[in-house]
N, C-alpha and C positions, 0 to 999 in steps of 0.2 A: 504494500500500500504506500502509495506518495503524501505528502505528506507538506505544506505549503504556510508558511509564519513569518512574522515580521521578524520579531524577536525568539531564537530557539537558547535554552537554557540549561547549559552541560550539568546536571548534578543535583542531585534533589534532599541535599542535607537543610539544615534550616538556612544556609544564605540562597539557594536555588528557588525555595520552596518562599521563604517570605519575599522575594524580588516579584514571583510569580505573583504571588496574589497581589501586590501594591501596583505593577503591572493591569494586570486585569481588570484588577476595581476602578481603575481611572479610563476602561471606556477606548482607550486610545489603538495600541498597538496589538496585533495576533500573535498570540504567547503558544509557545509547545517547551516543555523542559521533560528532557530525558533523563533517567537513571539507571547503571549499568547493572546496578543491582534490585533482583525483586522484589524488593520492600526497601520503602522510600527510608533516609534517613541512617541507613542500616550502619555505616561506617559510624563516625565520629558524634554525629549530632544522635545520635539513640545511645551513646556513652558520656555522656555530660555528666561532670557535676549538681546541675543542677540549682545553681547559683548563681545569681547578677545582681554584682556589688560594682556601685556606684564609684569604689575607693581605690580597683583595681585598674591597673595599667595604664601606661601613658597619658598624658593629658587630654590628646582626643578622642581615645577611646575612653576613658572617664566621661566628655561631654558627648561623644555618640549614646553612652550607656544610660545617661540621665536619659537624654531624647526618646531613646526607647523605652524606658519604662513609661514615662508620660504617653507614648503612644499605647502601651499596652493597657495602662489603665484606663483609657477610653474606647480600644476595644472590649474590655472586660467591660464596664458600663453601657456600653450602647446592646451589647447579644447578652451578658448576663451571663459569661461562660467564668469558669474561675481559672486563671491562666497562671495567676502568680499568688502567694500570697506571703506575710513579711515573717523574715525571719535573718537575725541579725548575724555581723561577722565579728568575731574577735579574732585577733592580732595578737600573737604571747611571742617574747621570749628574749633579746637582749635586749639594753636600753638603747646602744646603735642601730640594731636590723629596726626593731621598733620604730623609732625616730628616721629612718628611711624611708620606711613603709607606707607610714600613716601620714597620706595625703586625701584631697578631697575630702569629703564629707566626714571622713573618721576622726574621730574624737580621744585623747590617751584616756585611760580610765585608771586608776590605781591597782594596785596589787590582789586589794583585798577588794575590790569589786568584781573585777577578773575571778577570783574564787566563785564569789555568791553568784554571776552569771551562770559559772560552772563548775558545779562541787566536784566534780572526778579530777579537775587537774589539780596536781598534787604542790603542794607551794614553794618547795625549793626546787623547781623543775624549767622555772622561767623569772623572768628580772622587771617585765612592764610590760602594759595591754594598752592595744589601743583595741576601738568599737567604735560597726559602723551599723547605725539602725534603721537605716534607708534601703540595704538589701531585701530582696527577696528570694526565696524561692521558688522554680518554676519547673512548672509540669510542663515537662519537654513534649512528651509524645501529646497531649491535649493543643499545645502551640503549633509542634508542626500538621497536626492534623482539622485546627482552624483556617492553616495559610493554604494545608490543600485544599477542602472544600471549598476555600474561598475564591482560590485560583479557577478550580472547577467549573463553579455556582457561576463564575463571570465567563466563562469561555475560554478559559485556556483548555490545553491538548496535554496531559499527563500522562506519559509512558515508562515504565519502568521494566526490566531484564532488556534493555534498549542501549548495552554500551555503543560507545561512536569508534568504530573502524578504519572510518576516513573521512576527510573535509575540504574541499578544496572552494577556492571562487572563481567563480568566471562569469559574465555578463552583468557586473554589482551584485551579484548573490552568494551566499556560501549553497553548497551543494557535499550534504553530510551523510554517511549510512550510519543510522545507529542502530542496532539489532536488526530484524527486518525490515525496519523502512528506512527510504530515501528524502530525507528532508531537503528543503529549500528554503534556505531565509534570508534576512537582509542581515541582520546580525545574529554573532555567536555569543554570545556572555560563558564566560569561563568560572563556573561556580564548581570544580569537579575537584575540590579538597586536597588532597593528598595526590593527586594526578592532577592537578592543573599545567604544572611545568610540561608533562608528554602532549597535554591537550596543544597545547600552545605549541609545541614542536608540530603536532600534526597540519598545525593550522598555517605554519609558516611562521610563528611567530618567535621572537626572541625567549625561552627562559629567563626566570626570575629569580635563582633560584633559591627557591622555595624549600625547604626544608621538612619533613614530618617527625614528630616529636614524640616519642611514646608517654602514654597518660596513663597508671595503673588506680583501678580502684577496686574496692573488694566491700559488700554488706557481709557485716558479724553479726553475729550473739555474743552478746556481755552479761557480765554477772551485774554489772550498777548501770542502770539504762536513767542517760541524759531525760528529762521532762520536755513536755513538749515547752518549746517558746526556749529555749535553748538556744545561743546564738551559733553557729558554725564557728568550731574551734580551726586556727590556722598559723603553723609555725612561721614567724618572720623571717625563716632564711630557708623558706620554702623547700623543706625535707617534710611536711606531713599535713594532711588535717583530717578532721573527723567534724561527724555531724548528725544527731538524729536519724533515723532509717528508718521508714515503719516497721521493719523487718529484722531490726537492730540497728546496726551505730554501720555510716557508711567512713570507709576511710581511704587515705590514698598515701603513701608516697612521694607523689609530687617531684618522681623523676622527671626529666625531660633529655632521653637519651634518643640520636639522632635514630631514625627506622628506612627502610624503602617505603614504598607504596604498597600496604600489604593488609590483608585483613588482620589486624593485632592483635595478640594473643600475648596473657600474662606471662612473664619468666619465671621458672622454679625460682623459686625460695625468694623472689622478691615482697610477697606479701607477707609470707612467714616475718621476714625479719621485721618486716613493721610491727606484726603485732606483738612480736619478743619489745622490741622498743617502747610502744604506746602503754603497753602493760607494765613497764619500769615509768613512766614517764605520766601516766595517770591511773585513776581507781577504777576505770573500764568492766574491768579483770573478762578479758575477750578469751571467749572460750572455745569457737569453731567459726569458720567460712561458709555463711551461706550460698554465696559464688563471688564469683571474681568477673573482671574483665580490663579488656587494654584500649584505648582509644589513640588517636593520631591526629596533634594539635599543628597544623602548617603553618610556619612562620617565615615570610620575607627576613634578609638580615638583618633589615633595622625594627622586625618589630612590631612593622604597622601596619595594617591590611592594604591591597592591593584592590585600586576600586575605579574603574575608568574606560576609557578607547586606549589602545593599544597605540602609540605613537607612530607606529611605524607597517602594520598590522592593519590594512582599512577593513573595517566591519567586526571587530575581534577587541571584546569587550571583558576587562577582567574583574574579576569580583570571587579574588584569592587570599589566604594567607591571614584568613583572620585568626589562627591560635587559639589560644585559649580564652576570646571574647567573642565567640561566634555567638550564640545564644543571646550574652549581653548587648551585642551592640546590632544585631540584626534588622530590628524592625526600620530602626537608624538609617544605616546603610541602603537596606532598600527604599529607602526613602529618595536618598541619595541618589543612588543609582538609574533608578525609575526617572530621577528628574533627565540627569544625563541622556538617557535613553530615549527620550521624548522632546529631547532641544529645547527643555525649561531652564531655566534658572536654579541651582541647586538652594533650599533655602542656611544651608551651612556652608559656603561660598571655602571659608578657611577650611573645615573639614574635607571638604570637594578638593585642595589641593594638596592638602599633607598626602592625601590616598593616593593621588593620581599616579599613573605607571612614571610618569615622568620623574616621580620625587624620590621613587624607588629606586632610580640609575637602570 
């Protein structure tokens, strides 16, 4: 089957999937976003955290992150779905990493507030807290599965077991196979996570390169279970955090050791040693793994997502390398990017150019 869009959109984790629907909902351009695998989301963005904190990473991904919750809180208002709800970050452990750390909206808190936040942590185990109570928690699978109906509901073309094979242009058009069909469209958007940099070689375009990061996390059973309203515990020098589970205490690691493009899977004895550590280090007392899993966070060098046209690439649109703020700063981005897409005015003009391919070298 052929297959005919303005805009086609490589990758259906949540920057695919919310670009789609912000897309749509405005009426304007014919949207198809493919995914290589069959079920949407299945890489990175269905291994999230679960977390979007206003306090984390770079400046403008701190003010994409606000943007987005402001948009998410008035989609939650307007359909009445519960997308996010709050739930705080605490920051423990030297007085330097601390004092590095805790920007934006985070506040330091004392020693012995930090306790009564969280009676499991143990008190000579950390030096200073900061908290930020502007986060939330967010139901991943309920968000990306608002942005597909929503994508849907308005007319876009969602495909999935539909990886892209080849792409090429000729006549102003790209001319793509992704699974069995032959797509044609005016633009490509490069939303394909962990393979964005192949995308981009197939397409003709320069590498970025891009980097994927492995992400370890594991839900426990513990013998002293955090109460709800619990802030998310997180080390300031980025070895670990834990957090409420309904299933018990979810925790991570917070490795970031370089990966290929690959479906991730936990290493032996990496989750072990956390819970040897968190079990010296607080009153947990973690008793078994209810599972594990690995996710794959892609990071430009500097950092900062990759959000624009391709300089040099005509039709070939990237919107790569968001890392570890993909969830956070998404609805943002496709904000952003949709403007692009559409020959508007971005309303984040300075955001619009930290992103741009250009900025990235």
């Amino acid at each position: 089957m052929n297959l005919s869009c303005d805009v086609l959109i490589v990758g259906g984790g949540i920057a695919g999937l919310s670009l789609a629907s912000e897309l749509a909902s405005r009426g304007g351009p014919t949207v198809a976003l493919v995914e290589a695998e069959s079920t949407l989301g299945y890489h990175t963005s269905s291994r999230s955290a679960r977390q979007l904190n206003p306090s984390y990473g770079p400046p403008v991904v701190r003010r994409l992150t606000a943007r987005t919750l402001g948009l998410l809180a008035g989609v939650q208002e307007r359909t009445r779905l519960v997308l996010t709800t709050p739930r705080s970050y605490l920051l423990i452990g030297s007085e330097a990493d601390v004092a590095a750390r805790a920007a934006g909206p985070m506040r330091r808190v004392t020693h012995a507030q930090a306790l009564r936040l969280c009676p499991q942590l143990l008190p000579d185990t950390f030096e200073a807290a900061g908290l930020d109570t502007t986060c939330v928690g967010t139901d991943t699978d309920a968000l990306l599965e608002y942005h597909r109906s929503a994508a849907v509901g308005s007319g876009a073309a969602i495909l999935t077991g539909a990886r892209v094979t080849a792409a090429g242009r000729s006549g102003g058009r790209w001319r793509v196979r992704a699974g069995e069909q032959e797509i044609s469209a005016g633009v490509v958007v490069n939303a394909a996570g962990a393979w964005a940099d192949r995308l981009a070689e197939m397409c003709g375009a320069a590498p970025r390169n891009l980097v994927p990061y492995r992400r370890t996390a594991a839900v426990v059973r513990v013998g002293s279970q955090p109460v709800p309203g619990t802030p998310m515990v997180a080390s300031a020098d980025d070895s670990f955090y834990f957090r409420r589970d309904e299933a018990g205490v979810l925790i991570s690691p917070c490795e970031s050791v370089p990966s290929t493009a690959e479906d991730a899977r936990p290493n032996p004895g990496d989750v072990e040693a956390l819970i040897v550590r968190l079990n010296t280090l607080t009153t947990l007392g973690i008793t078994e793994v209810v599972r594990s899993w690995t996710g794959l966070r892609t990071s430009p060098p500097g950092g900062i997502p990759i959000v624009g046209f391709d300089p040099d690439a005509e039709g070939f649109f990237w919107l790569a390398g968001q890392g570890g703020f993909g969830f956070q700063t998404s609805s943002a981005i496709a904000e952003l990017a949709a403007a692009q897409l559409t020959g508007q005015e971005p309303g984040d003009t300075q955001a619009a150019a930290e992103l741009a391919p250009a900025a990235a070298g």
